[in-house]
C-alpha positions as CSV (number, residue, x, y, z in Angstrom):
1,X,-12.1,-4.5,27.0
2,X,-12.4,-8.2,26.0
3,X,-9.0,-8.7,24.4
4,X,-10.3,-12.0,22.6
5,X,-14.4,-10.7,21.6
6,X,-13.9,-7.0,21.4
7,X,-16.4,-5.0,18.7
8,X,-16.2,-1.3,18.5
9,X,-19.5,0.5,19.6
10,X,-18.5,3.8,19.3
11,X,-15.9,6.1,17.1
12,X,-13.5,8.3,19.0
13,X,-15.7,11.0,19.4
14,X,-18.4,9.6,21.1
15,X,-15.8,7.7,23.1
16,X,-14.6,11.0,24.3
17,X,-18.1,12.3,25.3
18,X,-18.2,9.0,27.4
19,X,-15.4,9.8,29.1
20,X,-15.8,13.6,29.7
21,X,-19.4,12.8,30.8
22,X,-17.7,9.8,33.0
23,X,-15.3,11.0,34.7
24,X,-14.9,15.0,33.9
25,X,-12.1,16.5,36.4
26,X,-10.0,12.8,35.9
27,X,-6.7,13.7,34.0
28,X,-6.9,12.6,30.8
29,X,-3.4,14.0,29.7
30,X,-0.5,16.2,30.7
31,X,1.8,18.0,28.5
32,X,5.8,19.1,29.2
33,X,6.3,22.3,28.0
34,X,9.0,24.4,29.3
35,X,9.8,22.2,32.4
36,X,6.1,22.4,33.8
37,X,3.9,19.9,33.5
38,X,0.0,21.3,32.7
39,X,-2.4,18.7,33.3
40,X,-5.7,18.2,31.0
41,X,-9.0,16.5,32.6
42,X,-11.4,15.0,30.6
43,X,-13.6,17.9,30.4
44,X,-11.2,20.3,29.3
45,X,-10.2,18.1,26.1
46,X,-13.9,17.7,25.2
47,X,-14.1,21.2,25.6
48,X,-11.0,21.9,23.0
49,X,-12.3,19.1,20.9
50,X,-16.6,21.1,20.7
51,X,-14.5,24.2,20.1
52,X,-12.4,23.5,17.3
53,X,-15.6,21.3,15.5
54,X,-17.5,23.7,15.3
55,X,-15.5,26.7,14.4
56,X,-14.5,24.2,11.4
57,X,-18.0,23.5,10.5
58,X,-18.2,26.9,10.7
59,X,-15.9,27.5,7.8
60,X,-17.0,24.7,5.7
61,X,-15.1,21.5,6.8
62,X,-18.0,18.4,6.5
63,X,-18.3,14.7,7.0
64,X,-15.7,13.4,4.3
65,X,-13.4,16.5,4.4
66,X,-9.3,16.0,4.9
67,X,-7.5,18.2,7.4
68,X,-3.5,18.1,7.2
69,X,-2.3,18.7,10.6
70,X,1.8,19.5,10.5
71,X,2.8,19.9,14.5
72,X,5.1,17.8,16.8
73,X,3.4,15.4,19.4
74,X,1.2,17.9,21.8
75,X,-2.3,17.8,23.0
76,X,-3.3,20.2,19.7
77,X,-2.4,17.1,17.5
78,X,-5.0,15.4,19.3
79,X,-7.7,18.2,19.8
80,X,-7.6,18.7,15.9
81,X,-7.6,15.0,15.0
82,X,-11.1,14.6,17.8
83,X,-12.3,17.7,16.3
84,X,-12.1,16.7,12.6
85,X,-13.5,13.3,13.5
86,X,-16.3,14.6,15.3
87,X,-17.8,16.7,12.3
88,X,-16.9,13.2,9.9
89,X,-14.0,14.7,8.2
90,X,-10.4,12.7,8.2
91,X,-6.9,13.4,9.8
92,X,-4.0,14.0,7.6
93,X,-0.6,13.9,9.6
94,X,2.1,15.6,8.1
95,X,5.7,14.7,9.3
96,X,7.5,18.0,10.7
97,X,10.3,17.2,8.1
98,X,8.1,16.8,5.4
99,X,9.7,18.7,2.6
100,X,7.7,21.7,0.9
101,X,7.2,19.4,-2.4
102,X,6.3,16.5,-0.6
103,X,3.5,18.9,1.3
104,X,2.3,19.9,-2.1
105,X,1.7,16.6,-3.0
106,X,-0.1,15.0,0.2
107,X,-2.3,18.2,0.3
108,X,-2.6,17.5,-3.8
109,X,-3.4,14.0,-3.7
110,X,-5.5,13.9,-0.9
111,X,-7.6,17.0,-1.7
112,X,-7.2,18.3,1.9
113,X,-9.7,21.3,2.3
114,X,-7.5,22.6,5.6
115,X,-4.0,22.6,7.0
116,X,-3.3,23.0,10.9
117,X,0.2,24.3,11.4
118,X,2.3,24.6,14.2
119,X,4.7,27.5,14.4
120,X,6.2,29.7,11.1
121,X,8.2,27.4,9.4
122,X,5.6,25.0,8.8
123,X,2.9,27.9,8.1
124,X,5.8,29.0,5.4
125,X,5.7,26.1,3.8
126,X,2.2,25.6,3.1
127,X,2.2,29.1,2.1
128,X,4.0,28.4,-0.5
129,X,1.9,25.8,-2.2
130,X,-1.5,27.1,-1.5
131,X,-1.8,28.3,-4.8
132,X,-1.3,25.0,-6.8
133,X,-3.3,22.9,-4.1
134,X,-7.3,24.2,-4.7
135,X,-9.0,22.2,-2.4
136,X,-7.3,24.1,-0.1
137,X,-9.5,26.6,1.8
138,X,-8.5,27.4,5.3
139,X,-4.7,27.6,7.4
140,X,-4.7,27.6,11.0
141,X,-1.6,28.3,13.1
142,X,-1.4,26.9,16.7
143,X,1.8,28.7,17.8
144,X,2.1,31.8,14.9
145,X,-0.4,33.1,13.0
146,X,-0.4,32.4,8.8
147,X,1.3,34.5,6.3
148,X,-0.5,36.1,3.5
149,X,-2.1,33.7,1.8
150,X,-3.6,33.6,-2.1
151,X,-7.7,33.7,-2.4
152,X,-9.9,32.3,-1.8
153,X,-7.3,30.4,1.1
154,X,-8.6,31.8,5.0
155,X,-5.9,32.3,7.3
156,X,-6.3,32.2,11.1
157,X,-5.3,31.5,14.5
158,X,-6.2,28.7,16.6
159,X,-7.1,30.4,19.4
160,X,-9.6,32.8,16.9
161,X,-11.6,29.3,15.6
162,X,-11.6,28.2,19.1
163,X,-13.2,31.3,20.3
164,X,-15.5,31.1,17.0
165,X,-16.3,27.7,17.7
166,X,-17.7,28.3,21.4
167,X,-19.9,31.2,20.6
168,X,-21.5,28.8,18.7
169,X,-21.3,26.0,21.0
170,X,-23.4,29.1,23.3
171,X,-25.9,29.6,20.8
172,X,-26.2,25.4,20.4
173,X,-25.1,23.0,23.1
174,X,-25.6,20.2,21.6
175,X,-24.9,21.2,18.2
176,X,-21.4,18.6,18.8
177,X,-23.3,15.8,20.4
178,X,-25.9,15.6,16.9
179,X,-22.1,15.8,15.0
180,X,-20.7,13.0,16.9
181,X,-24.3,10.6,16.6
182,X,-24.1,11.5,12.8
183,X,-20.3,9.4,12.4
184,X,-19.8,5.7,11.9
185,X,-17.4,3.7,12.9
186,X,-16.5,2.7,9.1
187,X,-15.8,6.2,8.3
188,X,-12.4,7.1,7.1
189,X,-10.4,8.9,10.6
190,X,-7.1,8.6,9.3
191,X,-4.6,8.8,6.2
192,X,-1.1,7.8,6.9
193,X,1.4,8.7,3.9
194,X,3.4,5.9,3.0
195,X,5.9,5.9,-0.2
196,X,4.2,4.1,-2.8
197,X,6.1,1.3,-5.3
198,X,6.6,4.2,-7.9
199,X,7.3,6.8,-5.5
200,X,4.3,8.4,-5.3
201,X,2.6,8.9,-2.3
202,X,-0.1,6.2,-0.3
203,X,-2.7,7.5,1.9
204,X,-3.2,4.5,4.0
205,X,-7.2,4.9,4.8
206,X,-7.8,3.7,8.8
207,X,-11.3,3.9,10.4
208,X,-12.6,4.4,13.4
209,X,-13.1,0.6,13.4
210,X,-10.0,-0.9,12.0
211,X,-7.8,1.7,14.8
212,X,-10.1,0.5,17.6
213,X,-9.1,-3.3,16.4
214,X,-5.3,-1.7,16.7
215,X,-6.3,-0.4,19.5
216,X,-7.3,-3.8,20.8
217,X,-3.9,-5.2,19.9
218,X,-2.0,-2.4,21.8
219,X,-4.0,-3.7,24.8
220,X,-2.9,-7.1,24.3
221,X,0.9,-5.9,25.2
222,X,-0.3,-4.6,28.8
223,X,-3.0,-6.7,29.3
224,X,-4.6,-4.4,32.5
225,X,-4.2,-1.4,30.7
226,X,-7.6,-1.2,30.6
227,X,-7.9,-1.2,34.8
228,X,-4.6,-0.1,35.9
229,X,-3.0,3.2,34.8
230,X,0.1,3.0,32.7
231,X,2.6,5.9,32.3
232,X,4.1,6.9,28.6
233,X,5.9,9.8,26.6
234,X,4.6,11.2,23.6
235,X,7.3,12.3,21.3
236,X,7.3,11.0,18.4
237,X,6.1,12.3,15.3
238,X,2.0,11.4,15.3
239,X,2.1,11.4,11.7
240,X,3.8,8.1,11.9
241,X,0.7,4.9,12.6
242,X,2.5,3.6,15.6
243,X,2.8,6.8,17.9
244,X,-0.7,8.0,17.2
245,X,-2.1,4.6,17.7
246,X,-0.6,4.3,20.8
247,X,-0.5,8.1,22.6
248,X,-3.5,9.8,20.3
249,X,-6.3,6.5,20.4
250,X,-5.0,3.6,23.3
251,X,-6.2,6.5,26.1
252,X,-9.5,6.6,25.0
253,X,-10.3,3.0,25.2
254,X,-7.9,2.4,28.3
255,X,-6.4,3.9,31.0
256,X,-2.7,5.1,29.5
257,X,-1.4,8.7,30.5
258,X,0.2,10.3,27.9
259,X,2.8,13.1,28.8
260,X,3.8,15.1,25.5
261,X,6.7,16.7,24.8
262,X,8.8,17.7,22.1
263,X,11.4,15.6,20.7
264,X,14.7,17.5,22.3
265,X,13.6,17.2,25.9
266,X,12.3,13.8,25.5
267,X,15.2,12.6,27.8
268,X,14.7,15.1,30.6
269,X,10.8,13.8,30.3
270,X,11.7,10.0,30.6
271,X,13.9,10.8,33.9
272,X,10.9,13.0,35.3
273,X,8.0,10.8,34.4
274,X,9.8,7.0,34.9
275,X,7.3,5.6,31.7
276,X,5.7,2.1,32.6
277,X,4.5,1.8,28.7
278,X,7.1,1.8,25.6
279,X,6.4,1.3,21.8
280,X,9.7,2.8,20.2
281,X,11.7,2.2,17.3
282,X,14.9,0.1,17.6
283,X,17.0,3.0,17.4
284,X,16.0,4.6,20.7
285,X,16.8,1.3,22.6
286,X,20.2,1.4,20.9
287,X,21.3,4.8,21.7
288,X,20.0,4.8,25.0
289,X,21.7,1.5,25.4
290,X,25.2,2.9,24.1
291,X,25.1,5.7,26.4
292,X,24.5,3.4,29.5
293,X,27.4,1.6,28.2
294,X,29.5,4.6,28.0
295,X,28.7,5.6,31.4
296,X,29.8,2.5,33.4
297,X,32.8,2.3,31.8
298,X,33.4,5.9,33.7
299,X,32.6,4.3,37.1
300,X,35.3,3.8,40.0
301,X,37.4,0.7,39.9
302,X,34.9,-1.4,42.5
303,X,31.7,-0.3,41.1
304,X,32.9,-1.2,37.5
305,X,33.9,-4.9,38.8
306,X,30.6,-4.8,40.3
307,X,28.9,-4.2,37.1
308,X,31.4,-7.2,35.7
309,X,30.0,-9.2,38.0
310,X,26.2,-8.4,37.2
311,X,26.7,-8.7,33.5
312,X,28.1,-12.1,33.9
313,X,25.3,-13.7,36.1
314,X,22.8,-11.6,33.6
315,X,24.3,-13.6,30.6
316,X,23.8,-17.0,32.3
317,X,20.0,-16.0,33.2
318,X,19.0,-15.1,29.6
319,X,20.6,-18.1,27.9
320,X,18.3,-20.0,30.0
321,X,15.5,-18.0,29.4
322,X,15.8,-18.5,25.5
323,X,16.6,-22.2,26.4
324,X,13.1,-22.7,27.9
325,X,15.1,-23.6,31.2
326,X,14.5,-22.3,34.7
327,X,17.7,-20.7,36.1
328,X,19.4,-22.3,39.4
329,X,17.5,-21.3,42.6
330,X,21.4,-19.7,43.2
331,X,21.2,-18.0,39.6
332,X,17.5,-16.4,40.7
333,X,19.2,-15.0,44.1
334,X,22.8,-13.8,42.7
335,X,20.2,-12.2,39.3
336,X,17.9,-10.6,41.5
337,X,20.8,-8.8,43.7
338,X,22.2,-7.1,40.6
339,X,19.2,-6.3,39.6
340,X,18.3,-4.4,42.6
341,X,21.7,-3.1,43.1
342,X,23.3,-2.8,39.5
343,X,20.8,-3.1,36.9
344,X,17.8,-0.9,38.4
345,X,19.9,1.9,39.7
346,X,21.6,1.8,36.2
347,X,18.5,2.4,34.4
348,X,16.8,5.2,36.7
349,X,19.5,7.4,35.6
350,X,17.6,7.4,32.3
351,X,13.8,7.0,33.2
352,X,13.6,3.3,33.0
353,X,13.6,1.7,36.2
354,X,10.0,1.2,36.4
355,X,9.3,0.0,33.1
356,X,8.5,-3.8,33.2
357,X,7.6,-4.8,29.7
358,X,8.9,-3.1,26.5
359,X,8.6,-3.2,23.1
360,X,10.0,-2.8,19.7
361,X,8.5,-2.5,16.1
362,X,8.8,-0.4,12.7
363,X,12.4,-1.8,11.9
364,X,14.6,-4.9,12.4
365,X,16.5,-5.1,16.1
366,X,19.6,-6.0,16.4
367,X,19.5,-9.1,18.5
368,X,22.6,-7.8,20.7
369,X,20.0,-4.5,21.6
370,X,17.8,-6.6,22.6
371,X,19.7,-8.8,24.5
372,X,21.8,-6.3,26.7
373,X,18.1,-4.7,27.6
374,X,16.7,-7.9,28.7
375,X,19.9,-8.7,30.8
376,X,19.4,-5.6,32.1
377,X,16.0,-6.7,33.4
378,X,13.7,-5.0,30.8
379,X,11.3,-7.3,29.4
380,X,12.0,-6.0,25.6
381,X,10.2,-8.0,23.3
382,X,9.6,-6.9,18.9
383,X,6.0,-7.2,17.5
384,X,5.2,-6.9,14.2
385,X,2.9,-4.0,12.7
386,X,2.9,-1.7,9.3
387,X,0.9,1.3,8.2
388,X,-2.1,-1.0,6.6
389,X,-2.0,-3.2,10.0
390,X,-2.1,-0.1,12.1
391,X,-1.6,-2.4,15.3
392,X,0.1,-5.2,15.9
393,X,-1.4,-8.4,14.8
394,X,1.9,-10.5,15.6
395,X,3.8,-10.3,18.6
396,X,5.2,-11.9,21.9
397,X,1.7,-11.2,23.8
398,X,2.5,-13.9,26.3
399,X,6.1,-14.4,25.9
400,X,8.1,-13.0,28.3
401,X,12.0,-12.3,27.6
402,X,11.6,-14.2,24.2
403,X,14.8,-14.5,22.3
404,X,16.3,-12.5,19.9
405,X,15.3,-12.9,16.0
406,X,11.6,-14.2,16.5
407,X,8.3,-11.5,16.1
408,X,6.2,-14.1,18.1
409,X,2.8,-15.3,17.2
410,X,-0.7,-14.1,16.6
411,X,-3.1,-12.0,18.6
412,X,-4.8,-14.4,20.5
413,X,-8.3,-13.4,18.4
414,X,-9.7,-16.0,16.1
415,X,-10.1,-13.2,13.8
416,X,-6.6,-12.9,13.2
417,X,-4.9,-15.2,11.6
418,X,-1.3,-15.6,9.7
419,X,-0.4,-18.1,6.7
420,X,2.2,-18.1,4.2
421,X,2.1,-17.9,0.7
422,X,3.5,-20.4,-1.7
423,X,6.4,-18.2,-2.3
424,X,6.8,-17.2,1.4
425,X,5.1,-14.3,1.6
426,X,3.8,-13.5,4.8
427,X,-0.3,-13.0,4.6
428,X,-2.3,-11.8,7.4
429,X,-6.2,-11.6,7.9
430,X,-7.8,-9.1,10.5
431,X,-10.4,-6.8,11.4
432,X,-7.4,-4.3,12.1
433,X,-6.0,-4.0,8.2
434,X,-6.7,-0.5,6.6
435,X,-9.6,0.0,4.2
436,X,-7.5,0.8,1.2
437,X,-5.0,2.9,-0.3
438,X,-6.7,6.7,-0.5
439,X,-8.0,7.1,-4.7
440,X,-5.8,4.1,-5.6
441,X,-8.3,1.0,-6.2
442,X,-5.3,-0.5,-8.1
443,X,-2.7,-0.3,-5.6
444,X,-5.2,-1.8,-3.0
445,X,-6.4,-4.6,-5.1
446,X,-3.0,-5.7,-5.5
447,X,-2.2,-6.4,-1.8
448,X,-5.5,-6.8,-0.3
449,X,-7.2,-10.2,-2.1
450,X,-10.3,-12.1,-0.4
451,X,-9.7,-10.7,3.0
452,X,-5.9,-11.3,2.7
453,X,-3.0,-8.5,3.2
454,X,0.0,-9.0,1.9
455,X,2.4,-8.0,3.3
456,X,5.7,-7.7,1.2
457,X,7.7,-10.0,4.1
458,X,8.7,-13.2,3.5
459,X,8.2,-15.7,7.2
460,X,9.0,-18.6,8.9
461,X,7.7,-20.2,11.7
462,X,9.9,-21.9,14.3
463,X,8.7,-25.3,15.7
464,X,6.9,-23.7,18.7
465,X,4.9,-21.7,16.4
466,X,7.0,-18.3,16.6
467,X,7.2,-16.1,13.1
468,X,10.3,-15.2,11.9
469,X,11.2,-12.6,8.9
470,X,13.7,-14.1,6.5
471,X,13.5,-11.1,3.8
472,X,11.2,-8.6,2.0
473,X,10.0,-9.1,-1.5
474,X,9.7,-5.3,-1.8
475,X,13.0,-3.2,-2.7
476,X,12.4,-0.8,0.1
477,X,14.8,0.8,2.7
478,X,13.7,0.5,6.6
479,X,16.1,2.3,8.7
480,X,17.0,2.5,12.3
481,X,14.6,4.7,13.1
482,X,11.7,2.6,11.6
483,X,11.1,5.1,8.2
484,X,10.2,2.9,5.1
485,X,12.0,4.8,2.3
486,X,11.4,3.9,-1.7
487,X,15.1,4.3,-2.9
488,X,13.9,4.1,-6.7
489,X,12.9,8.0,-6.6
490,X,16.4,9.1,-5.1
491,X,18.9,6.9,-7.3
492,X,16.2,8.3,-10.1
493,X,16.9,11.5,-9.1
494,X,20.5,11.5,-8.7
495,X,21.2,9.6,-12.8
496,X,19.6,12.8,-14.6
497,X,23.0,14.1,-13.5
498,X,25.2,13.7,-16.5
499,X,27.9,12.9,-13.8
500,X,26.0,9.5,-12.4
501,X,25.9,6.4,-14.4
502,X,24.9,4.4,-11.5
503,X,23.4,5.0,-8.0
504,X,22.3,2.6,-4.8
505,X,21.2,4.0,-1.9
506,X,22.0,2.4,1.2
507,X,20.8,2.3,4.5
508,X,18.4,-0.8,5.7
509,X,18.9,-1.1,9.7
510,X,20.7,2.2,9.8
511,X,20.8,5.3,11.4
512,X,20.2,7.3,8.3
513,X,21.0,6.7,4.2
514,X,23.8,7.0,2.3
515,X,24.6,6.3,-1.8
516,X,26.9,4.2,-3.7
517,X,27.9,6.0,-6.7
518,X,28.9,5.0,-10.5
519,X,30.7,7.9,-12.3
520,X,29.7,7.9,-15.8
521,X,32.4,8.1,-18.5
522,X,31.9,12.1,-19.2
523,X,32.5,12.6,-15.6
524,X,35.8,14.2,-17.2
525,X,37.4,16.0,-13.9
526,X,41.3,16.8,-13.4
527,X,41.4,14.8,-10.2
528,X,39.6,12.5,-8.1
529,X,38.9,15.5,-5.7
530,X,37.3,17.5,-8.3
531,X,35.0,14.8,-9.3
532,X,33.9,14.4,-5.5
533,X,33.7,18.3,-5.1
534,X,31.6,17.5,-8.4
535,X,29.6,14.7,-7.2
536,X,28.9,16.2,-3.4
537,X,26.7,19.2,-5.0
538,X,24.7,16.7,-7.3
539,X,24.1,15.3,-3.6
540,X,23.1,18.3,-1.9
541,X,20.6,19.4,-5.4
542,X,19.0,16.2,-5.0
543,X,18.8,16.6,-1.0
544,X,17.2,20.0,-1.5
545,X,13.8,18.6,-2.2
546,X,13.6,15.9,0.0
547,X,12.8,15.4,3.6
548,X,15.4,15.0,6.5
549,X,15.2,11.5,6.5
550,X,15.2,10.6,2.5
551,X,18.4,13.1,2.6
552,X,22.2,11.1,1.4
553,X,24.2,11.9,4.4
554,X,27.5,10.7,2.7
555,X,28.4,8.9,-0.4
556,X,31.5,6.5,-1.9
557,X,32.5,6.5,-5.6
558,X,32.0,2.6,-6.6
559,X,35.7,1.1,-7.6
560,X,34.6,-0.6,-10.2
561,X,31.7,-1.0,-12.3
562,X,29.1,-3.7,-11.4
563,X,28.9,-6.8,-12.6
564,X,26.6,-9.9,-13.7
565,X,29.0,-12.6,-12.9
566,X,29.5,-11.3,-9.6
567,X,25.4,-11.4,-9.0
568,X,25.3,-7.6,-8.8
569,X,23.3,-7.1,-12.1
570,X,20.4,-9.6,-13.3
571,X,21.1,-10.6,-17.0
572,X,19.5,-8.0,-18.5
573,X,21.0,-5.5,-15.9
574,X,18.7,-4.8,-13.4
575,X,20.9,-3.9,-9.9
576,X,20.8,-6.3,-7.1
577,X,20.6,-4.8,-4.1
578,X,21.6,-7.0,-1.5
579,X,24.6,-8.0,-3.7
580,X,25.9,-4.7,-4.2
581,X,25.7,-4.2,-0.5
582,X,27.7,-7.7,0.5
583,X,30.1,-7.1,-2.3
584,X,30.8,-3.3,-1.1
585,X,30.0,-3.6,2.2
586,X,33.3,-2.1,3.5
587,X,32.7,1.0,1.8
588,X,29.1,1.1,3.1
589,X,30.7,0.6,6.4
590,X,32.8,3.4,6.1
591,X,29.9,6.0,6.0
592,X,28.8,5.5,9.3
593,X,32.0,5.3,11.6
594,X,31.6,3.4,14.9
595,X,28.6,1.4,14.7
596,X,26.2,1.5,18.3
597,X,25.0,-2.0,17.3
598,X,29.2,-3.5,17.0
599,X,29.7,-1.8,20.5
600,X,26.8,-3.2,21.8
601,X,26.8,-6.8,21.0
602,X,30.7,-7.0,21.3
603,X,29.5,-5.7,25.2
604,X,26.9,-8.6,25.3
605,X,29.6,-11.1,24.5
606,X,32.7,-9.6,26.6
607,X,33.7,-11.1,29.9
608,X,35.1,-9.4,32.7
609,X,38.5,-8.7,33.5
């Protein structure tokens, strides 16, 4: 791939007919289930993908069509998404935590025609909005079959399309090779839900061309990925743009191995497989990162003064780093010793000893995260990507070790290019931004103007050139774990209580949200533990009908009402966010007990005993 002239040829379909006519009994992925490890060659995934196509075309799915697919990251997210690409249809991923009204509305709004399931629960769930969705025609279930289900909806197995699907593939081989040459690479391939400014939901439209771009960007992180083999775990939910960019598309344009497995072995996977390749959300450094942390402070008296030692010959080789100097030819020697006998062996007791170059995006990193990663010897840098960039347009490409706070600079493309707005709104141009907001011409024209995104992040650039965010214009919530949540909806929600004058949700940078509440004056209870008692089930009602990580893990009763001369209300009393959280930020503090981020930067800075 020519990182700097690349133009997509074919869409992933065809791509994966090149590749399972390339190089057919090559690996193309292996998949974790159970403590084995099943390997899946190039021809066997083609073979899943002609299968499933044609057992869909054979129950109506077309060119155009939307397919929701609800399952965890496995090689049957990725069959179904090739198989609904190769008959023209689009991918609809459904978050595994998606609530049963928030299902009802994707499969509403988008019109999806099918729904891929993976076990019960998620087969439960559609089942009970298949009635008020009537696009809907067919329900498969990988793991369980589907319950009954209202006319005229189908319900089947997997396996029974697959087997459907080949005797037709017997009766026409090449029936999926005309399917495939029909497709362009401007179709639609994917929809990513997004929350929209009203709360409503925002089918991000990606094509096969605008993901290839993405793709493109991806490859600009590991710049041989393309020749030399690079190892990754696939766990994270592919309903999300960054994970199925990167474990679902990157392998069929370069030469990443994806091992899948579920979310609750992940760790067991990252010691087995030793990853080369990370894209993960700032909270999986962290945690990972506390638990090392933990763990040396368990170590015998001489190895923990070892460890001293390290950390404080680490510290003295990143400040130079993000001083532009070169460290001491003694610094390089006394640096590479812990690394080889602290650091490295440190890091293999979680998978990451071989990892080189890391990276971080969907949510702001605490600089001290960073930092103690990079003194470890991991090359973590941030890059910059949303749901309409797909990719990553901005990041430290060529950077290595960069220094905390900065997102780094373009992809070195012409094509894409970054300017800022006369109010300091970032706005970035490239052949990677999505196509549109799915039946919402108004929402798109708003942030897409002459070429233009905008992105709803405010920037500056440093004197070498590097791009820093200084804010959002948008009053959205992006925690920890990279989720962008609309509070409006929730704090909504909670004030048709007649108990709730007042309601902020909190949780930007955090683990998970939380709410500030204002009782209202007819909150008439005999005690201040009544009205909590009171106040906690207006919590959990609310909670019901929202996903896991939308849900109010805890909440504080204000202690006073806000104010305007305090700069928590506008004049004419619109809340101020950021306000509220500096003016209560105790209180906030207070809902999440010991704080990763505290314990890790507070390690950063320490010196040894």
């Amino acid at each position: 791939m020519d990182l700097t002239n690349f133009e997509p040829t074919r869409t992933f379909p065809g791509l994966l007919l090149d590749r399972a006519r390339r190089e057919p009994d090559a690996v193309a992925m292996r998949h974790w289930r159970d403590g084995v490890v099943q390997e899946i060659t190039w021809r066997s995934y083609a073979d899943h993908v002609r299968d499933l196509a044609l057992g869909l075309v054979a129950h109506g799915v077309k060119h155009g069509d939307r397919v929701a697919v609800m399952c965890s990251a496995r090689p049957e997210w990725v069959f179904a998404a090739l198989a609904v690409h190769s008959v023209g249809g689009v991918v609809i991923g459904v978050y595994p935590t998606n609530s049963v009204a928030e299902i009802e509305q994707l499969l509403a709004h988008s019109e999806a025609v099918a729904f891929i399931g993976e076990t019960a629960t998620e087969l439960a769930k559609v089942a009970n909005v298949a009635a008020r969705t009537p696009s809907l025609r067919l329900v498969l279930g990988i793991d369980d079959a589907p319950p009954a289900l209202p006319e005229p909806v189908t319900g089947m197995t997997w396996d029974a399309l697959r087997d459907e699907g080949a005797w037709h593939a017997g009766d026409k081989p090449d029936r999926l090779s005309e399917l495939v040459a029909a497709g362009s690479l401007d179709d639609a391939a994917v929809l990513f839900y997004t929350s929209g400014s009203t709360g409503a939901p925002k089918g991000v439209t990606h094509s096969h061309r605008t993901l290839q771009h993405s793709v493109q960007t991806f490859s600009g992180l590991y710049p041989d990925i393309t020749s030399r083999r690079y190892d990754v775990v696939g766990f994270l939910p592919l309903a999300h743009v960054a994970p199925a960019l990167v474990v679902v598309f990157a392998p069929l344009l370069t030469k990443l191995m994806v091992t899948y497995c579920r979310m609750d072995v992940y760790e067991e996977v990252l010691r087995s497989v030793r990853p080369t390749s990370v894209l993960w959300p700032p909270r999986f450094y962290e945690k990972i990162a506390g638990e090392l942390i933990a763990r040396t402070k368990s170590w015998p008296w001489f190895r923990r003064r070892a460890y001293d030692a390290a950390m404080w010959v680490g510290r003295r080789v990143a400040e130079n780093r993000w001083s532009h100097r070169r460290p001491s030819a003694l610094l390089r020697i006394a640096y590479a010793a812990a690394l080889r006998g602290v650091f490295l062996p440190l890091r293999a007791t979680v998978g990451m000893d071989r990892m080189r170059v890391a990276y971080t995006a969907s949510a702001a990193m605490p600089e001290s995260v960073l930092a103690i990663w990079q003194i470890w010897g991991l090359d973590l840098r941030e890059n910059y990507g949303l749901t309409e960039t797909g990719g990553c347009p901005i990041a430290h490409f060529d950077q290595p070790f960069p220094r905390p706070g900065f997102i780094g600079r373009e992809f070195p493309d012409p094509r894409f290019q970054v300017k800022v707005a006369d109010d300091g709104e970032m706005l970035i141009s490239a052949p990677l931004l999505f196509t549109g907001y799915w039946g919402n011409p108004a929402e798109t024209e708003a942030v897409l103007q002459d070429g233009w995104f905008r992105t709803g992040d405010l920037m500056e650039r440093a004197p070498r050139g590097d791009i820093r965010l200084i804010g959002r214009k948008k009053d959205v919530i992006i925690t920890r774990g990279g989720k962008t949540i609309n509070p409006q909806p929730i704090e909504t929600r909670l004030k048709e209580s007649l108990l709730i004058d007042e309601a902020i949700v909190v949780g930007d940078a955090r683990k998970y949200l939380t709410v500030l509440l204002e009782p209202s004056a007819s909150a008439d209870a005999p005690s201040a533990e009544a009205l909590a008692e009171s106040l906690r089930a207006e919590v959990a009602r609310v909670n019901a009908d929202l996903a896991r990580v939308e849900q109010l893990k805890d909440f504080r009763v204000l202690p006073r009402s806000l104010e305007v001369e305090r700069g928590e209300r506008t004049a004419n009393g619109k809340i101020k966010r950021t306000a509220v959280v500096s003016s209560f930020a105790a209180l906030i503090d207070d809902m999440y007990g010991v704080n990763d981020d505290a314990a890790i930067a507070d390690h950063v800075r320490s010196k040894p005993n």
